[in-house]
N, C-alpha and C positions, 0 to 999 in steps of 0.2 A: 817798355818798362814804366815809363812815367805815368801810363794810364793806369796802369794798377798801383803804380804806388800814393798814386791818389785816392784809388780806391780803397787801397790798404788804408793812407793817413785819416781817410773821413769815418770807417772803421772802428780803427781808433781811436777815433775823437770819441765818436758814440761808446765803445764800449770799456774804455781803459782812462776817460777823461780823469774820473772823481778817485780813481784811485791814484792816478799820476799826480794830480792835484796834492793830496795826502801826502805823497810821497814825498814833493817840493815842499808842502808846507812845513813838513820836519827839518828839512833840509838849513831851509833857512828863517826859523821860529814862527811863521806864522801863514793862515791861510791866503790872505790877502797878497802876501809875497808868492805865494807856492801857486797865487791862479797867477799872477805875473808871469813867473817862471815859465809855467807851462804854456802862456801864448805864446814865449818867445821861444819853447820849446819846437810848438806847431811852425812858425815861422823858419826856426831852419831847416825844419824838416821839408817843409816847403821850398825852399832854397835849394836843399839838398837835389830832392826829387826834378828840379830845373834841372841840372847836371847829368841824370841819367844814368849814374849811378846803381849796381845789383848791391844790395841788402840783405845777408844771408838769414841774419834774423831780428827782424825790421821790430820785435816787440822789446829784445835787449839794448836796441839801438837808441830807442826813445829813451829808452832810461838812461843810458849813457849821457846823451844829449843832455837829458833833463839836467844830471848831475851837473852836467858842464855850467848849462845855465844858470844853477843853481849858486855854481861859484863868481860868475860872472855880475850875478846880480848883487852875492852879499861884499863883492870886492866895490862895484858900484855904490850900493849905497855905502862903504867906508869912506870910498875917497869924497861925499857926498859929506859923510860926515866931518870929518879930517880938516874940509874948505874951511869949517867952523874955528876949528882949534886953533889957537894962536902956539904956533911951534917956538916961539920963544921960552913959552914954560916948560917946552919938554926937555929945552937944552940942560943936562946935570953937572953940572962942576964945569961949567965952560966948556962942555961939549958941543960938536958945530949944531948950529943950527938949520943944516940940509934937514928936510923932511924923508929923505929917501929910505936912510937904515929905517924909519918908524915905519913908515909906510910898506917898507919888503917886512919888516916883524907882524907885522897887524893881520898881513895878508895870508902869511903864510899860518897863522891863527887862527882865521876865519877860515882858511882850507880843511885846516884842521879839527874846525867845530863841524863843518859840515860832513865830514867825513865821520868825524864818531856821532852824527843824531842818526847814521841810515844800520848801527847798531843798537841789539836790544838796551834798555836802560841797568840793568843791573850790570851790563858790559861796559857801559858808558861810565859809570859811576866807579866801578872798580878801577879803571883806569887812570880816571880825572882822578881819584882818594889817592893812589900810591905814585902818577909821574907826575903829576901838578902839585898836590899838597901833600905827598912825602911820606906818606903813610903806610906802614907796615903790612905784609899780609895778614897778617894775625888780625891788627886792627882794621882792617878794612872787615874781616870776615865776623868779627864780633858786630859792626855796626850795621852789616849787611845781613847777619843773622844767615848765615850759608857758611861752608867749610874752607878753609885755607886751598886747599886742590883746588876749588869751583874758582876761587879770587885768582889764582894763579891762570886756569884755564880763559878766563875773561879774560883778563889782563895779555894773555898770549893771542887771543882771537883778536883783540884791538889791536895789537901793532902788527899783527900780521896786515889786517884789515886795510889798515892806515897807510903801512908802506906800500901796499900790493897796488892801493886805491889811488896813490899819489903821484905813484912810480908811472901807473896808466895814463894818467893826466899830463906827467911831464911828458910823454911822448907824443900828447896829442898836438 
């Protein structure tokens, strides 16, 4: 198995690179991250394939991976970020100063950002309008120029999306 699946991953490489790339770089806002992503994508796959491991479908798997890596990186670069923050301002009304509750909020944010960019954007955007900033179907469908049903349907495809996507991950 492990010889083909190198042959499969070099394959791969050649034929699915720039669109995996794309794919990451949505993932986690930019190109430069998303070629990140995907070496370290190659790299477990590589890992993987040391194991010996059967692959039933080695092209949904990369993406899988990908996704993973995906979150790995932009939780990485939070805590990268975070090192910066002096967590004394975050404390509110004499709240402790553990970084932890921030840090489990931010992540589980950033999970969630990357999970609604691998949706189309009018799906993204009806979502973010009415569970982020509170917004009505009505108005979301006036500012989107589309019909209350469509805001509705979007809205339904995102949290299905979100939970189904999430749910996968906790079990990974």
């Amino acid at each position: 198995m492990s010889g083909s699946f190198h042959n499969w991953l070099a394959d791969l490489f050649k034929s699915q690179h720039q669109e995996l790339v794309r794919f990451a770089a949505r993932l986690v806002g930019g190109r430069d991250g998303g070629e990140e992503v995907i070496q370290n994508t190659y790299l477990r796959l590589v890992r993987r394939s040391k194991q010996g491991d059967v692959i039933d479908y080695p092209r949904a798997y990369a993406y899988s991976v990908a996704r993973r890596a995906a979150f790995d990186f932009t939780a990485e670069r939070n805590r990268e970020w975070l090192q910066r923050v002096d967590f004394e301002d975050a404390a509110v009304d004499g709240a402790s100063t553990d970084p932890t509750p921030l840090l489990d909020r931010r992540q589980r944010i950033l999970k969630l950002s990357v999970v609604l960019n691998e949706l189309p954007e009018a799906c993204q955007r009806a979502f973010i309008l009415n569970k982020i900033e509170g917004h009505t179907h009505r108005e979301i469908a006036s500012r989107l120029g589309i019909s209350i049903s469509m805001v509705e349907k979007h809205i339904i495809r995102a949290m299905i999306h979100c939970r189904d996507t999430l749910r996968d991950d906790e079990a990974l």
